[in-house]
N, C-alpha and C positions, 0 to 999 in steps of 0.2 A: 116053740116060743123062745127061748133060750138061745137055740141057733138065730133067732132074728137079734134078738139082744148084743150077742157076739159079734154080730154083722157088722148092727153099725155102730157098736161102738169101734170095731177095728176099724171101719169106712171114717169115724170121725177123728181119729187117730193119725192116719195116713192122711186123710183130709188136708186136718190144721199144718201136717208140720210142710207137706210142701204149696201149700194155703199163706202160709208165714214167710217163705223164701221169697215167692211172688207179691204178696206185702211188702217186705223189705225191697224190693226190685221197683215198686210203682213210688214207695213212698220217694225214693233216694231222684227218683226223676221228677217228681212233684217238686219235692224241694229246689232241686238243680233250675225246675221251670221259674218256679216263685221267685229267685234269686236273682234270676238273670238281669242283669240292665235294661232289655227291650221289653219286658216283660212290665217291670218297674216305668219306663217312660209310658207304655201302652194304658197300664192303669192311670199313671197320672194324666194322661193327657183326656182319656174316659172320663175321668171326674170332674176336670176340667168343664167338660161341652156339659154334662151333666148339669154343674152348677149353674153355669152360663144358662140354659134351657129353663132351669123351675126358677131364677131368679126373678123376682116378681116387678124387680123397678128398671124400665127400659133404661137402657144405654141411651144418652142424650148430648147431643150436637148441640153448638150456637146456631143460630141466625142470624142474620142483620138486627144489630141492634135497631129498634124503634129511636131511641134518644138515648143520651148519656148514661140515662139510669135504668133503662129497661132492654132487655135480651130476650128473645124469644129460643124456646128449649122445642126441639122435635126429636123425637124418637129416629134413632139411626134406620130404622124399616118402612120410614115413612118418608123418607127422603127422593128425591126426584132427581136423579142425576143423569 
């Protein structure tokens, strides 16, 4: 029983520290990713369509005004062009 105990504590020992070098290695490229410019335009431009998509009030075009005081509104998806 004591030899298993020795095991792994020496297996978790060995383990973490080059467990930690490869941490330090993913982390340092994670960030490098996160940072990056394309990285930044790609999320913004994601959030973008995002917002655009659950936005609940259609994007809305003129019509031919009726008369001077009335405009009719259609929905840009509804349009017939």
């Amino acid at each position: 029983m004591f030899g298993l105990l020795v095991g792994v504590a020496a297996g978790y020992v060995l383990g973490t520290r080059a467990g930690r070098a490869r941490y330090e290695q993913i982390s340092k490229t994670a960030k490098a990713v996160a940072d990056s410019p394309v990285t930044k335009k790609a999320i913004e431009v994601g959030r973008q369509k995002l917002a655009d998509s659950i936005n609940p009030q259609p994007k809305l075009e003129p019509m031919k005004p009726i008369d001077e005081q009335t405009t009719i509104l259609i929905p840009r998806d509804q349009l017939k062009r």
